[in-house]
Structure formats: C-alpha cells, structure tokens
matplotlib code that plots the C-alpha trace (Angstrom):
import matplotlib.pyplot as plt

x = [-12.8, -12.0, -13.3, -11.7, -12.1, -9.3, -7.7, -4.4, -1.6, 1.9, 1.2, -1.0, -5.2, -6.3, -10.2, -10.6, -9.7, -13.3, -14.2, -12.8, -14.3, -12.4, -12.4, -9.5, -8.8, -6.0, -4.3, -1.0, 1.1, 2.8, 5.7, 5.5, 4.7, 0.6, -1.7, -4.4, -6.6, -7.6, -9.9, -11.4, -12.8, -10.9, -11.8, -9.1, -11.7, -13.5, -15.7, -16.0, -17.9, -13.8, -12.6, -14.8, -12.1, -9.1, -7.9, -4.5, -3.5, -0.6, 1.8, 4.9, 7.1, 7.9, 9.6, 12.3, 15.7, 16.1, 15.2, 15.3, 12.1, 12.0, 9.1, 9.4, 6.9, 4.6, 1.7, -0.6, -2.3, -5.7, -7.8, -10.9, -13.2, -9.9, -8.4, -4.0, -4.0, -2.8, 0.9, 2.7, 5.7, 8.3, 8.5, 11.1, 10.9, 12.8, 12.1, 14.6, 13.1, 10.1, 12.1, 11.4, 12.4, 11.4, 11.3, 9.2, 10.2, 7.5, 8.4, 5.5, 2.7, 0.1, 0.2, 1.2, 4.3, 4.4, 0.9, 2.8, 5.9, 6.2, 4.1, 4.1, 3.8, 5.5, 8.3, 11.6, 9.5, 11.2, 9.2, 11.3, 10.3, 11.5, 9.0, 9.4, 6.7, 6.3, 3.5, 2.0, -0.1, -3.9, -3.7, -2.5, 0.3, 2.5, 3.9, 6.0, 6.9, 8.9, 9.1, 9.9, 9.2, 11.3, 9.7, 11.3, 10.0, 10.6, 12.7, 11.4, 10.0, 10.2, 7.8, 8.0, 7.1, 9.7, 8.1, 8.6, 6.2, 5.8, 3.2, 2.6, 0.1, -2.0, -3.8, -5.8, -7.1, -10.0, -10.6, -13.4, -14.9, -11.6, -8.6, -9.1, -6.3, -5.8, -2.8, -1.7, -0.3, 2.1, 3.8, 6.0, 4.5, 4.0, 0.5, -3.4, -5.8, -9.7, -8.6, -6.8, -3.0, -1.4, 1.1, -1.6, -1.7, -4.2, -6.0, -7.8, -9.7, -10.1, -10.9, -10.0, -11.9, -9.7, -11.5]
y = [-8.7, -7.7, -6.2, -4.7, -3.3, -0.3, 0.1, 0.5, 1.6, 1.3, 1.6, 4.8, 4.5, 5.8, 5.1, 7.6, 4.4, 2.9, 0.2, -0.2, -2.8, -3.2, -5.0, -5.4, -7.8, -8.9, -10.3, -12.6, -14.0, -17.3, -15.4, -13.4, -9.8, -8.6, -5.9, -5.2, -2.4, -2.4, 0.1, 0.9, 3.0, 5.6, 8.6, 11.4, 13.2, 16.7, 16.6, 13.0, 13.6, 14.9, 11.7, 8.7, 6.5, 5.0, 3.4, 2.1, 1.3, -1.5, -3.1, -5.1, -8.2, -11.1, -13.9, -16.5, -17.5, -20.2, -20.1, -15.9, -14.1, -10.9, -8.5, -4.8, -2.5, 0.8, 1.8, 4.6, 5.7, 7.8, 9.9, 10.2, 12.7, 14.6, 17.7, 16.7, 13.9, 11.4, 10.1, 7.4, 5.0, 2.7, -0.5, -3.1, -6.4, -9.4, -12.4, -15.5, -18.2, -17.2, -13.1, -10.2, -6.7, -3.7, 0.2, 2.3, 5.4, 8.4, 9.2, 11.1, 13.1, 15.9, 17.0, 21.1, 21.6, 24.9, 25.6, 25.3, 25.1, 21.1, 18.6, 14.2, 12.2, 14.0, 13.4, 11.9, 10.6, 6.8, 3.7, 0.8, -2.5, -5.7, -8.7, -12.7, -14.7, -18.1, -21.1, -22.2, -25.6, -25.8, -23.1, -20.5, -18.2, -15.3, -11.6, -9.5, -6.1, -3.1, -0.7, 3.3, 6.5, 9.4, 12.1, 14.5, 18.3, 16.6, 19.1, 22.3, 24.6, 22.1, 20.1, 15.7, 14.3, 11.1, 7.5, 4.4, 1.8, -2.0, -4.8, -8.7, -10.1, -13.8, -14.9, -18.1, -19.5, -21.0, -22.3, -21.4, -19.3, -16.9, -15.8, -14.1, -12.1, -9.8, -7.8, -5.5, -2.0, 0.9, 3.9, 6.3, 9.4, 12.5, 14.1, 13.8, 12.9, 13.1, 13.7, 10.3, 10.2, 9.1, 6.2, 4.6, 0.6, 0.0, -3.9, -5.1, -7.4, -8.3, -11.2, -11.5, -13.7, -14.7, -16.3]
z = [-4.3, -0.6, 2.4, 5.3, 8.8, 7.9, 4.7, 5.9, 3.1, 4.2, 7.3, 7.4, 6.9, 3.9, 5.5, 8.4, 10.1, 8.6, 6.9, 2.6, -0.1, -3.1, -5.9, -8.9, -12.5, -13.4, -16.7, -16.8, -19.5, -19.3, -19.9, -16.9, -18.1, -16.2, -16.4, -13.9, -12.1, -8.3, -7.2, -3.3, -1.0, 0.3, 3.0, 4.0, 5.8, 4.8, 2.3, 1.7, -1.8, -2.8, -2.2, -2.5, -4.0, -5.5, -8.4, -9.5, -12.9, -12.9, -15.2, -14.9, -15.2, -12.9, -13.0, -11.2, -11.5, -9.5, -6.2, -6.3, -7.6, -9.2, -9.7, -11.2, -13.3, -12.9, -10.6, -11.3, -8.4, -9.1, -7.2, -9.8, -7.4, -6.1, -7.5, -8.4, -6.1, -9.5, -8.9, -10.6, -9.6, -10.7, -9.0, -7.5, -5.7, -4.9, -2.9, -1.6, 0.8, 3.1, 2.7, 0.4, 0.0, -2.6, -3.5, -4.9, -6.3, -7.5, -11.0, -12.5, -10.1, -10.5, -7.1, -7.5, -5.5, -5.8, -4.6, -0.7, 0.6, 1.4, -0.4, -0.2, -3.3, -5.8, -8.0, -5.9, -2.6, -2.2, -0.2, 0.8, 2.9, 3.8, 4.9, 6.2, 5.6, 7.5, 6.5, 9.5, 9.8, 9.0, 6.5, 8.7, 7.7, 9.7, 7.7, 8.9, 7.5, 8.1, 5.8, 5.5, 3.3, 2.3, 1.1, -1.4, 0.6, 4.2, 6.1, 3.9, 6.1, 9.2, 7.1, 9.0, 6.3, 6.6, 8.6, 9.5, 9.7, 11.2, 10.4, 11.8, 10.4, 11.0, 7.8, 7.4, 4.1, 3.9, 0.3, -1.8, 1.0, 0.7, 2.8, 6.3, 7.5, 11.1, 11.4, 13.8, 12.0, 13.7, 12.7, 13.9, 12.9, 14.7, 14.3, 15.0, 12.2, 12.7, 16.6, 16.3, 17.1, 13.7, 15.5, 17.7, 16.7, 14.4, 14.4, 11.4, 9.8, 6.1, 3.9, 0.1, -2.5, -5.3, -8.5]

ax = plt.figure().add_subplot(projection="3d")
ax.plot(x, y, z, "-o")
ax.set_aspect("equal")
plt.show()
C-alpha cells in the first residue's frame, strides 16, 4: 500500500498534480516467473467521475546471471471508468552494479486512432530509461533517472507528442513503519495542463508499506 503527494508516471502527473493512494498484490515463484495487480487513484481532469482510477495487470520473469539482472514481461494498463483508454505493453530491463536501463514498447491498445488525427498510447509508442541507484548510510538511499518516450503519431499534423524526462530522488527506509521517499521530477514538455505549465519541477512526497 502507498501514498503520495503527486502520482507522478514517467515523469508526467497522472493526479492533476494531487494527492494518489494505491494499493497492489503480488505473487512470486522461486523460480523467478510473478504475477501481480496495482491499482490507484488517478485524475486527468474534466469530469473526474470518467476517470477515478487505474489498474495494471502484470506478468513476467526475472532473474540473474551473475552479477547482471534481468527482468522482462507484460503490463496491462486499465482505465475501468474511462471510455478506450486500455493499453498493453511488453517489457525490458536489465540491471549491473548500482545501474539499470529498460524499454517498453505498446503492443496492444484500445485507444481509437482513427477517431483524430494524432493519438499517445497506441500500438508502436516506445519508453526507454536508464537509472543509478546509490545506498547511502542510515538507511538512506539516492535514484536517479532519465528516461524518454516516442510516440508513434508524433509529428502528424504538427502533433509534440515525443518527451524527455529527469528524476533524483532521496528515500529513507524506516522498517516496519515503511519507506519514505521525496523526489524532485521534470520534463521537457511543451504545454499547460489545469493552467499548470507541463515542465514546471514537480516535488513529492510518498511512503510505501511493504508486507
């Protein structure tokens, strides 16, 4: 279970830059293959009784091999109270040392292309990151991200659609109470959302309860 100031998805609020909770259970083999669900609260503004929240469906495999880890599987991300918002994608990770990087590429979606001339999160739309990840003393720990999107219709009809994105992020665990984490989130987008500019700096708060 989780709560945050923002919920903040690759680098773009997915909260009208409000609070989220969240929740999700997971199941994992000794062998490395899981299966979970995550669901939260989710506002893209209008009528908020459209989109009240999200839930992702999740399979996959991970594993090591020697000191390299490996991670790759499906996401299914739904939109229960929203009219073809579903999409679905195949995963990608890998991680050396305190360093990771992955892709994720939108294989399946029920968003109607046709319905206008450019659309996001539909078949061929690619994410891609890299991240370092540091252990600090007294439970303290330092992320950084950078990561990107390429969208399939960017460019048709002078539709921006393409971004780039950046994260640092200071998280602290503190044991049975649960981790604490405040990050600092930007983006390079071009645009005003709920009179907000899209690439202002976003600061958040959140703590995550693992049991």
């Amino acid at each position: 279970i989780g709560a945050a100031s923002n919920y903040i998805w690759r680098g773009i609020t997915q909260s009208g830059d409000g609070s989220a909770v969240s929740g999700g259970v997971d199941y994992v083999h000794d062998a490395g293959f899981y299966a979970g669900t995550w669901v939260s609260t989710v506002d893209f503004g209008g009528d908020s009784d459209n989109n009240e929240y999200e839930q992702d469906l999740y399979l996959g495999f991970g594993g090591e091999v020697g000191n390299f880890g490996y991670d790759l599987g499906v996401t299914h991300y739904m939109y229960p109270l929203a009219e073809d918002a579903d999409f679905t994608e195949a995963f990608l990770s890998g991680s050396y040392s305190n360093f990771s990087a992955g892709l994720a590429y939108t294989v399946a979606s029920s968003v109607n292309d046709e319905a206008i001339s450019a659309e996001s999160f539909i078949e061929g739309d690619l994410y891609y990151y890299a991240a370092a990840d540091f252990e600090l003393p007294d439970d303290f720990g330092l992320g950084v991200t950078v990561g990107g999107y390429t969208f399939e219709d960017d460019g048709v009809d002078d539709a921006e659609f393409d971004y780039s994105h950046y994260r640092i992020a200071l998280s602290k665990s503190a044991g049975e109470t649960g981790d604490f984490t405040l990050a600092l989130d930007k983006n390079d987008l071009d645009g005003v959302t709920n009179g907000k500019d899209d690439d202002d700096p976003r600061v958040t708060v959140s703590w995550v309860k693992t049991f």
